[in-house]
CHARMM-style PDB file with segment names, atoms N, HN, CA, C and O in Angstrom:
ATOM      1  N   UNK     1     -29.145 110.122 -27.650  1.00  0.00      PROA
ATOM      2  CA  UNK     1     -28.443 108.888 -27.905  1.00  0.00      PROA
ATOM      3  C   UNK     1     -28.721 108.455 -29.343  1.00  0.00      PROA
ATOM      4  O   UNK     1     -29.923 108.438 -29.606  1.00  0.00      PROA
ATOM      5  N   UNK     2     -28.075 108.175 -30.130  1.00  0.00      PROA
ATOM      6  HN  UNK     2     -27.099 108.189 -29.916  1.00  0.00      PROA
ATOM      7  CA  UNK     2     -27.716 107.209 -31.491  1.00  0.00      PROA
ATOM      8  C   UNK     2     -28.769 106.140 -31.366  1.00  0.00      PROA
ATOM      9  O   UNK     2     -28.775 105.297 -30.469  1.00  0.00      PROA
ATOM     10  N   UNK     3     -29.606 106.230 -32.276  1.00  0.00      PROA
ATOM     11  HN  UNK     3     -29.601 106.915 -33.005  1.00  0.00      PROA
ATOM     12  CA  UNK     3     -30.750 105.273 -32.494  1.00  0.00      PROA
ATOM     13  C   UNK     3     -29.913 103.992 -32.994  1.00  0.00      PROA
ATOM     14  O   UNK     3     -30.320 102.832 -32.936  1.00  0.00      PROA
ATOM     15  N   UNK     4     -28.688 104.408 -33.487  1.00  0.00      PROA
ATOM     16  HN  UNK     4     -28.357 105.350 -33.533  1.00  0.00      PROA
ATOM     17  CA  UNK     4     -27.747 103.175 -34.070  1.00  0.00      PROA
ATOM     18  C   UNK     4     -26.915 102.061 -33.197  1.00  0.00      PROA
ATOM     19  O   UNK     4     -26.529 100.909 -33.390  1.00  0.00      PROA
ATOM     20  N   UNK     5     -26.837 103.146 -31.993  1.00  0.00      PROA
ATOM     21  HN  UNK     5     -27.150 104.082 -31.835  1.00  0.00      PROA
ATOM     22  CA  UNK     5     -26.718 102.119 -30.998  1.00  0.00      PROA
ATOM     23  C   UNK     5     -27.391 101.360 -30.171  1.00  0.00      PROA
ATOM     24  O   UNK     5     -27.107 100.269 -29.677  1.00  0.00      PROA
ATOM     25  N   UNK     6     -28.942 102.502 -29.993  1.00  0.00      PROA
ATOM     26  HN  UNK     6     -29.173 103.389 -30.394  1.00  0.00      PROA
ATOM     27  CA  UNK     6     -29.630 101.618 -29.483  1.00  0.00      PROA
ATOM     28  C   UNK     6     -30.183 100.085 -30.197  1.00  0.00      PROA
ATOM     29  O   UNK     6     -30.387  99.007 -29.639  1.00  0.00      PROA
ATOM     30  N   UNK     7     -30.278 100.346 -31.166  1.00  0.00      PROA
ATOM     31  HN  UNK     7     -30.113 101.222 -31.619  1.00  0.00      PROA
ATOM     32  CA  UNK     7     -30.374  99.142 -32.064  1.00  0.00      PROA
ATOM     33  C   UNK     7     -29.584  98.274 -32.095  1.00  0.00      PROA
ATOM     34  O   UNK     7     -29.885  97.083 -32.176  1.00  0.00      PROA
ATOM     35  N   UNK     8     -28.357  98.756 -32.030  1.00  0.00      PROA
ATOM     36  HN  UNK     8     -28.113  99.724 -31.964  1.00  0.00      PROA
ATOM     37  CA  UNK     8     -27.141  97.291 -31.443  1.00  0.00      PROA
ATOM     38  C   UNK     8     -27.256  96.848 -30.315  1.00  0.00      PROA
ATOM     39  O   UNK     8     -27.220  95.629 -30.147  1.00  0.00      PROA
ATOM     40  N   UNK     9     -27.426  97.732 -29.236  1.00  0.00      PROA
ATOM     41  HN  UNK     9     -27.455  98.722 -29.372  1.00  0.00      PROA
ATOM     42  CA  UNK     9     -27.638  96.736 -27.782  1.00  0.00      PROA
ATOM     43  C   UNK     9     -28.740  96.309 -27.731  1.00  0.00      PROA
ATOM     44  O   UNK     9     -28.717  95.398 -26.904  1.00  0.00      PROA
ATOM     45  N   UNK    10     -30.487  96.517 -28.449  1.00  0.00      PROA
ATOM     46  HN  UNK    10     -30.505  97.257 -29.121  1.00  0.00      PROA
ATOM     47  CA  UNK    10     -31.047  96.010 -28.301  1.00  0.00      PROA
ATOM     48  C   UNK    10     -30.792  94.776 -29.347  1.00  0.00      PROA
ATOM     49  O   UNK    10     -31.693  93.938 -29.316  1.00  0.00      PROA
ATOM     50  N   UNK    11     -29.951  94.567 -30.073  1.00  0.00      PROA
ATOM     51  HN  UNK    11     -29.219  95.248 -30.098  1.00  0.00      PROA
ATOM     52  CA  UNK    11     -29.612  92.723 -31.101  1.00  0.00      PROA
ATOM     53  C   UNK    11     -28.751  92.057 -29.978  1.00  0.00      PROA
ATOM     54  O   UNK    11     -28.889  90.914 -29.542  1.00  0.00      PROA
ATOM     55  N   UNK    12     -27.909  92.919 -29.628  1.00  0.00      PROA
ATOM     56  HN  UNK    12     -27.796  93.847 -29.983  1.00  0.00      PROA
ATOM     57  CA  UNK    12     -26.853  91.969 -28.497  1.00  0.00      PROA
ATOM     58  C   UNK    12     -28.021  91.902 -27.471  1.00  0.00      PROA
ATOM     59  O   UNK    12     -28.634  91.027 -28.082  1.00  0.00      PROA
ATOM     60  N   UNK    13     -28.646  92.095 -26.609  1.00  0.00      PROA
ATOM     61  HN  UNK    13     -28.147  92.806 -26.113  1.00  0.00      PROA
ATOM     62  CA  UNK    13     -29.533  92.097 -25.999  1.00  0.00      PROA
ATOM     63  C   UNK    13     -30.326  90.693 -26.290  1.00  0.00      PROA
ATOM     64  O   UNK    13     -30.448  89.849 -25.403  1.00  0.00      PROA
ATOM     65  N   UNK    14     -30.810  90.530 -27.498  1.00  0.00      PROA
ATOM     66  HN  UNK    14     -30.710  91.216 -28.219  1.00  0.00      PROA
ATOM     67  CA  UNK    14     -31.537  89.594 -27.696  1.00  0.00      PROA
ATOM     68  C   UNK    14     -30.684  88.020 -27.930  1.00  0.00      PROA
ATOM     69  O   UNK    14     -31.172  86.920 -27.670  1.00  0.00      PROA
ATOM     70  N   UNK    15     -29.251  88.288 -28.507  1.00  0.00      PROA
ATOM     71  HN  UNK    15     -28.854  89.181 -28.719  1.00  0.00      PROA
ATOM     72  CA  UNK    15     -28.712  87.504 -28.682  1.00  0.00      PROA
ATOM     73  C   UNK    15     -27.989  86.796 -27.258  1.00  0.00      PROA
ATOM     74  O   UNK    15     -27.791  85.581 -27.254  1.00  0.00      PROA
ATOM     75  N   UNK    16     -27.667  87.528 -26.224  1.00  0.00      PROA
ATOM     76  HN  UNK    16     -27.828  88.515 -26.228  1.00  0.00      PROA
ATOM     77  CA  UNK    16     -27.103  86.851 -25.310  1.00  0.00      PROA
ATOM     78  C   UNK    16     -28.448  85.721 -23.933  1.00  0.00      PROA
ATOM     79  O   UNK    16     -28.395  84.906 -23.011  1.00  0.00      PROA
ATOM     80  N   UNK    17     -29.850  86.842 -25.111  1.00  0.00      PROA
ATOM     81  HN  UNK    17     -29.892  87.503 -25.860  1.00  0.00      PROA
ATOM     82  CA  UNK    17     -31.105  86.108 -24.080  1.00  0.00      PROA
ATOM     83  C   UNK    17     -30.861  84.474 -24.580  1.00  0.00      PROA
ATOM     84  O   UNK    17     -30.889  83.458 -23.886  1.00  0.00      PROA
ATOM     85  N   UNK    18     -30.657  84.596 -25.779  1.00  0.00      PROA
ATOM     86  HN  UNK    18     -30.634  85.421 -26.343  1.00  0.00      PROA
ATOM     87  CA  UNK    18     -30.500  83.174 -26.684  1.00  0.00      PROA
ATOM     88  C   UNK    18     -29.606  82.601 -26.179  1.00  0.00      PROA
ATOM     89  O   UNK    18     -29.704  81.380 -26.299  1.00  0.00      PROA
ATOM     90  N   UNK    19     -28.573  83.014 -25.543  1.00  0.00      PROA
ATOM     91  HN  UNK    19     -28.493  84.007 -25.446  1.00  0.00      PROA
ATOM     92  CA  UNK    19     -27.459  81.615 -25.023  1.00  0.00      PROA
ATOM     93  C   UNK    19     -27.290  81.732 -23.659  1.00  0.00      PROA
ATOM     94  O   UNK    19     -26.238  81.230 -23.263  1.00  0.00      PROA
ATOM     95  N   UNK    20     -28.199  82.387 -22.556  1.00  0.00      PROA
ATOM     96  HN  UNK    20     -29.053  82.795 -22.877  1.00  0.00      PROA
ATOM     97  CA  UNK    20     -28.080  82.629 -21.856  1.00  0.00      PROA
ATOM     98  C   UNK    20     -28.402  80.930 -21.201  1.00  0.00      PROA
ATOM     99  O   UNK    20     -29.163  80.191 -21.825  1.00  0.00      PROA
ATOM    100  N   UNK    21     -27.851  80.551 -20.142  1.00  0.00      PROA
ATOM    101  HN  UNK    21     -27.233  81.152 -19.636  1.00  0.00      PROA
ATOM    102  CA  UNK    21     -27.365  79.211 -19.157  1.00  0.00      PROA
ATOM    103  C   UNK    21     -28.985  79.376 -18.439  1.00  0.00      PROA
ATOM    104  O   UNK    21     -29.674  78.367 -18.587  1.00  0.00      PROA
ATOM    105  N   UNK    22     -29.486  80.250 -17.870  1.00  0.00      PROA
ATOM    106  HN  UNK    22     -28.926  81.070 -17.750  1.00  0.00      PROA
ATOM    107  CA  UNK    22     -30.367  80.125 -16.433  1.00  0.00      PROA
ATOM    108  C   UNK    22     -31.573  80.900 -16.635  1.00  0.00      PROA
ATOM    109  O   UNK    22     -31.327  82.040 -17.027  1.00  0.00      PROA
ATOM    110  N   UNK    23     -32.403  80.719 -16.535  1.00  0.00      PROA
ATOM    111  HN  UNK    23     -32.603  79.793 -16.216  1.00  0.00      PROA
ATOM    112  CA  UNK    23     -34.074  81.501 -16.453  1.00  0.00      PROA
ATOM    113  C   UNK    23     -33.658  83.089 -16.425  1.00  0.00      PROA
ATOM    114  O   UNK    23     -34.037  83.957 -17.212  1.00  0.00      PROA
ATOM    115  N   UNK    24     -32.689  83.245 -15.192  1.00  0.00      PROA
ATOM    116  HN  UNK    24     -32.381  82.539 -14.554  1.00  0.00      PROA
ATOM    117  CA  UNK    24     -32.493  84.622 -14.249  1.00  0.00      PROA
ATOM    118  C   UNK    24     -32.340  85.275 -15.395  1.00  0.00      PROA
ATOM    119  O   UNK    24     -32.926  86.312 -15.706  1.00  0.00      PROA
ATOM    120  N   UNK    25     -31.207  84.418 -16.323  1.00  0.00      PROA
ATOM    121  HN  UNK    25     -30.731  83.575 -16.070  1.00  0.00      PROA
ATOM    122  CA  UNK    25     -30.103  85.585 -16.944  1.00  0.00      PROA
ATOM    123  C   UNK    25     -31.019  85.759 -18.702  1.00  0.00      PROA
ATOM    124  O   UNK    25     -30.748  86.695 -19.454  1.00  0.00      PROA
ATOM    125  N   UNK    26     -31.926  84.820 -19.013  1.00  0.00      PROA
ATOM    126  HN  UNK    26     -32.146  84.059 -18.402  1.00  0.00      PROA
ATOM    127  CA  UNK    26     -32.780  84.988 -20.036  1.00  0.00      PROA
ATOM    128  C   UNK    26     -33.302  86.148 -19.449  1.00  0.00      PROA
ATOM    129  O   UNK    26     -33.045  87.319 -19.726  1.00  0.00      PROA
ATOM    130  N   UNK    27     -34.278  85.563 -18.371  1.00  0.00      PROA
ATOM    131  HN  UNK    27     -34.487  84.611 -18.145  1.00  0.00      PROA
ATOM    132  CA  UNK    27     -35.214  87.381 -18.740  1.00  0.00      PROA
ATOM    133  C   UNK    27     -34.782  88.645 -18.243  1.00  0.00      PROA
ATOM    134  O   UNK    27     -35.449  89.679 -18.238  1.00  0.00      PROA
ATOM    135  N   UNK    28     -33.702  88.501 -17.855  1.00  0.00      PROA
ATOM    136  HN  UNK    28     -33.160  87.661 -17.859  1.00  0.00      PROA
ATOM    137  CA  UNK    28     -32.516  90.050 -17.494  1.00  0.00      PROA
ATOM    138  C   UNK    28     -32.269  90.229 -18.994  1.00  0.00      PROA
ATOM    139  O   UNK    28     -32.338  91.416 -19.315  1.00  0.00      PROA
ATOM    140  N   UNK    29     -32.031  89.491 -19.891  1.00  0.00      PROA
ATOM    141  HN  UNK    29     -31.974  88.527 -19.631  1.00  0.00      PROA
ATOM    142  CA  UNK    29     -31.393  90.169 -21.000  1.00  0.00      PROA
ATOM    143  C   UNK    29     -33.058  90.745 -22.033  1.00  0.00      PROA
ATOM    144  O   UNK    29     -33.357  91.570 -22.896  1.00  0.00      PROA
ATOM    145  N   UNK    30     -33.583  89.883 -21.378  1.00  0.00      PROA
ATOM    146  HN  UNK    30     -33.340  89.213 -20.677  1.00  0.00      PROA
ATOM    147  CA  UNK    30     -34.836  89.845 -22.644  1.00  0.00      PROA
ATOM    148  C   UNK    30     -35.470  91.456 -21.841  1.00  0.00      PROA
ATOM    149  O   UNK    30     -35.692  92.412 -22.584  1.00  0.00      PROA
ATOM    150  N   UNK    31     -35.662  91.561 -20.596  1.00  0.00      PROA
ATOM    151  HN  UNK    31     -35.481  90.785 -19.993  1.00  0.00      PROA
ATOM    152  CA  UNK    31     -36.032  92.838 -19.973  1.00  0.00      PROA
ATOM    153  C   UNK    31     -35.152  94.193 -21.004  1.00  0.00      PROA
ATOM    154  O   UNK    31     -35.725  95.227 -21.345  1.00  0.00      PROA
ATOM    155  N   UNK    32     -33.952  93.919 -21.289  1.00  0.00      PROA
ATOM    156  HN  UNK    32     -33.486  93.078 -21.012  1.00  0.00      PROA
ATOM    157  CA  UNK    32     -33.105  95.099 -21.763  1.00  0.00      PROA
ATOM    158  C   UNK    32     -33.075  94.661 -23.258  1.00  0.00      PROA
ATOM    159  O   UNK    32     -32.343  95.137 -24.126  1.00  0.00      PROA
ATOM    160  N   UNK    33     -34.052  93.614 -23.417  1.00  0.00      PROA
ATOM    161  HN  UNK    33     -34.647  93.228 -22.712  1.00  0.00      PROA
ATOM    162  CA  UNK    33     -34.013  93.860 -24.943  1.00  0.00      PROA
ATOM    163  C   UNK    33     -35.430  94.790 -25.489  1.00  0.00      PROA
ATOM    164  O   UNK    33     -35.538  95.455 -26.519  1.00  0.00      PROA
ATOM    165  N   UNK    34     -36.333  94.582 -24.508  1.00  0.00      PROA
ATOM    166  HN  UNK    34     -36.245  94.041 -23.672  1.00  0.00      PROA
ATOM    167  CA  UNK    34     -37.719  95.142 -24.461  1.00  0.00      PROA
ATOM    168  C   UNK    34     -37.534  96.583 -23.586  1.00  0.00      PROA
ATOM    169  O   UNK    34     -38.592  97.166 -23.347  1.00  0.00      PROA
ATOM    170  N   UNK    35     -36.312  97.200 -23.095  1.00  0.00      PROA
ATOM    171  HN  UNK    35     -35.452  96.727 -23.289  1.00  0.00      PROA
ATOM    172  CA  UNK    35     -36.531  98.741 -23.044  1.00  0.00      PROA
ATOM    173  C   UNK    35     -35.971  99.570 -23.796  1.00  0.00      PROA
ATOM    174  O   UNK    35     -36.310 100.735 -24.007  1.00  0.00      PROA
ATOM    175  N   UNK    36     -34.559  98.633 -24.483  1.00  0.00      PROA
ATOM    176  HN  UNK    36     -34.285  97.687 -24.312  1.00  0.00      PROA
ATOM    177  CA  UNK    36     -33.841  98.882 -25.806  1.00  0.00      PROA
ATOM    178  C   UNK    36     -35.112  99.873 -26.593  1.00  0.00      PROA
ATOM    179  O   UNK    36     -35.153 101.100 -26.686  1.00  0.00      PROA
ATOM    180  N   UNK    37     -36.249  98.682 -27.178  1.00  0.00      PROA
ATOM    181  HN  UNK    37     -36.215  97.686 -27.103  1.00  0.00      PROA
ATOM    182  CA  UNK    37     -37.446  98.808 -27.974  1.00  0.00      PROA
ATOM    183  C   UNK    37     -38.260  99.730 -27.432  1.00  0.00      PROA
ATOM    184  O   UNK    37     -39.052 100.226 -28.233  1.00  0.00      PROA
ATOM    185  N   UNK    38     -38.307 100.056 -26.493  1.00  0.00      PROA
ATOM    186  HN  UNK    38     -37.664  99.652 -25.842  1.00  0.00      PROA
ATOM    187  CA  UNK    38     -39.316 101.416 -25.690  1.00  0.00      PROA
ATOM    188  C   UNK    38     -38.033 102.445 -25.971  1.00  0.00      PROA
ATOM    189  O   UNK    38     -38.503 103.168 -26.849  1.00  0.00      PROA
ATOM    190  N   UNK    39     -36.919 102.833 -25.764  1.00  0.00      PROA
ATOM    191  HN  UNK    39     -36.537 102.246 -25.050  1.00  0.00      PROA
ATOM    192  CA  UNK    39     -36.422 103.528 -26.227  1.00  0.00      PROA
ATOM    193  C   UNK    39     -36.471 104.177 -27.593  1.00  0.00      PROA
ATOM    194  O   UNK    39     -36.690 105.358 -27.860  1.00  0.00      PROA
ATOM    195  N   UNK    40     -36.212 103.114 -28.440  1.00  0.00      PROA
ATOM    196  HN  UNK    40     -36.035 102.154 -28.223  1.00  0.00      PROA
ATOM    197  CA  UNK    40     -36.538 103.417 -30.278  1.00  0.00      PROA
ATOM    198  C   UNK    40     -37.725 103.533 -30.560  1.00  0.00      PROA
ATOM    199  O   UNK    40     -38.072 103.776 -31.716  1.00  0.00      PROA
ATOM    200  N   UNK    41     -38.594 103.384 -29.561  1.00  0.00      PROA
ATOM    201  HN  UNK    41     -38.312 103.188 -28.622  1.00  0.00      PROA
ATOM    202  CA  UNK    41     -40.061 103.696 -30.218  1.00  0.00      PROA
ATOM    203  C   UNK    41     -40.349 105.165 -29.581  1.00  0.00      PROA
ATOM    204  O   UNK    41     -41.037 106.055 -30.081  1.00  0.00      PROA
ATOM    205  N   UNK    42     -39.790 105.182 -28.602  1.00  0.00      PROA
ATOM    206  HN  UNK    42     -39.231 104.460 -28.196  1.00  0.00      PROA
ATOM    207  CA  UNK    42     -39.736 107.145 -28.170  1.00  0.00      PROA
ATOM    208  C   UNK    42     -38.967 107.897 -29.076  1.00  0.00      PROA
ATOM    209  O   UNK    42     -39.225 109.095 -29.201  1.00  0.00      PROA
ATOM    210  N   UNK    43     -38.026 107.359 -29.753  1.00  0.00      PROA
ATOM    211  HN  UNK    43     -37.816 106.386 -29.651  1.00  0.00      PROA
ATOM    212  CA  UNK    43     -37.326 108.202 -30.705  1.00  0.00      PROA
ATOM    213  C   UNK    43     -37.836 108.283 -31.767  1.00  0.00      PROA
ATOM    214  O   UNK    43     -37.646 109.316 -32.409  1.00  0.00      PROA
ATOM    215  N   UNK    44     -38.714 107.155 -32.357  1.00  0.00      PROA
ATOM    216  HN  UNK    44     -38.869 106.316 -31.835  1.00  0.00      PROA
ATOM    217  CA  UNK    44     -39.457 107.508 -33.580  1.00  0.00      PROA
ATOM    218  C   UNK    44     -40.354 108.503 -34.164  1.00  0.00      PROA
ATOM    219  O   UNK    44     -40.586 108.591 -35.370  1.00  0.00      PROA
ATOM    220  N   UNK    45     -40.772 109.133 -33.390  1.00  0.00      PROA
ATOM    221  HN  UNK    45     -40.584 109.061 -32.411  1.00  0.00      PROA
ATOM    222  CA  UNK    45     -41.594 110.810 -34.270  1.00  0.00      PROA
ATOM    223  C   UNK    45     -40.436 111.564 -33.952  1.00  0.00      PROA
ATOM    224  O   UNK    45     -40.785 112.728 -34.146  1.00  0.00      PROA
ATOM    225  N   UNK    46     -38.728 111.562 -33.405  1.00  0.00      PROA
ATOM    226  HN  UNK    46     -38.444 110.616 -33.247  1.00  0.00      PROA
ATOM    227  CA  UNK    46     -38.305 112.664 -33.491  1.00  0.00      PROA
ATOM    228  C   UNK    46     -38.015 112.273 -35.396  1.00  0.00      PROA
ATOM    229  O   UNK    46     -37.542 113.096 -36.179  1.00  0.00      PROA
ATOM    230  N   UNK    47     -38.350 111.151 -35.693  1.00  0.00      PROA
ATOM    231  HN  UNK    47     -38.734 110.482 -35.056  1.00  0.00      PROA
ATOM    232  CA  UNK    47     -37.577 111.230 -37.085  1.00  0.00      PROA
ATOM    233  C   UNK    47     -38.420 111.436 -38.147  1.00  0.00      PROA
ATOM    234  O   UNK    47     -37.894 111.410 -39.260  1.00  0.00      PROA
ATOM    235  N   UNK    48     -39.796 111.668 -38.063  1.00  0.00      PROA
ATOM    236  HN  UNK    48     -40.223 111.689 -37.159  1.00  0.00      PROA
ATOM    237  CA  UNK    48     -40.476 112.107 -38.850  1.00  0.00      PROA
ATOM    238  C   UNK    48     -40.028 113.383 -39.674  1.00  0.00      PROA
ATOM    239  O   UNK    48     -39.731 114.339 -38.958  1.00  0.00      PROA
ATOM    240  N   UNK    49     -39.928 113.575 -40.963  1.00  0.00      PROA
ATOM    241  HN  UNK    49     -40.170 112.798 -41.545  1.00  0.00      PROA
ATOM    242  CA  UNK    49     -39.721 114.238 -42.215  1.00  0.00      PROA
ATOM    243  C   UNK    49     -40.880 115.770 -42.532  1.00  0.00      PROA
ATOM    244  O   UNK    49     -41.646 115.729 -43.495  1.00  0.00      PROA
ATOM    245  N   UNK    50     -40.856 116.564 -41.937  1.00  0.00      PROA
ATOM    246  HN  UNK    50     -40.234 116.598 -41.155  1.00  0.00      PROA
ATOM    247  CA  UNK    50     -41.966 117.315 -42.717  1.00  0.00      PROA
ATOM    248  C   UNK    50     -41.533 117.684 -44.157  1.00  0.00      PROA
ATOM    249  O   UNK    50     -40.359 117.958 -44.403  1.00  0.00      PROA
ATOM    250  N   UNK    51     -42.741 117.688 -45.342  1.00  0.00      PROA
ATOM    251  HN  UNK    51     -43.696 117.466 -45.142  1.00  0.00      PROA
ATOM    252  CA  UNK    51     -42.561 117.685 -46.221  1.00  0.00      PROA
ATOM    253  C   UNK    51     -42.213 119.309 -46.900  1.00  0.00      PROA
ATOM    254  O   UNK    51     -42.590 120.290 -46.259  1.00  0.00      PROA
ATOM    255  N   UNK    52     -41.749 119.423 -47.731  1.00  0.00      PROA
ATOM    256  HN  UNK    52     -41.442 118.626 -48.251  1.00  0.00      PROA
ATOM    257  CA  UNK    52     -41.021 120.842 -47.846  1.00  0.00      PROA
ATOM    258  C   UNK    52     -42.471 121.520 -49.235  1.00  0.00      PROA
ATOM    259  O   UNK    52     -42.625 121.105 -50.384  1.00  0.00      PROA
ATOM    260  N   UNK    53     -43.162 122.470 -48.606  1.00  0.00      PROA
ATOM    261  HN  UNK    53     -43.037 122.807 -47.673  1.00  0.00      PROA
ATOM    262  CA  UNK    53     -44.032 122.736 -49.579  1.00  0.00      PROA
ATOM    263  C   UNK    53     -43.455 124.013 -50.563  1.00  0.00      PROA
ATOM    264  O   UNK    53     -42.780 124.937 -50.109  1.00  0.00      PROA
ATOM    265  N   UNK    54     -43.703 123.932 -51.452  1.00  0.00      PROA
ATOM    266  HN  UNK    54     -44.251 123.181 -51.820  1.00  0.00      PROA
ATOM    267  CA  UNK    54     -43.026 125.159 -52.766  1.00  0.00      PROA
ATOM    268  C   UNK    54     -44.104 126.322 -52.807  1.00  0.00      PROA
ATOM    269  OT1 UNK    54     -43.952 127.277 -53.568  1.00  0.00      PROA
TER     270      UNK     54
END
């Protein structure tokens, strides 16, 4: 999956926790904004760079 998207549903994620009406529907969104973030943090050593030695 696109780290680029996960990064968008985890902002929409956070943004609909922000206008969300009811307790329920805050921490339903805030839950999928915090696995969004466990997602991108599992993807982060695939993006590590090894350095190219001469």
């Amino acid at each position: 999956m696109d780290l680029n998207y996960l990064y968008l549903r985890r902002g929409v994620s956070l943004a609909r926790a922000g206008e969300a009406r009811c307790e329920a529907s805050r921490t339903a969104h805030l839950g999928l904004y915090e696995a969004y973030g466990q997602r991108i943090a599992a993807r982060r050593p695939l993006l590590s760079i090894k350095a190219v030695t001469a």
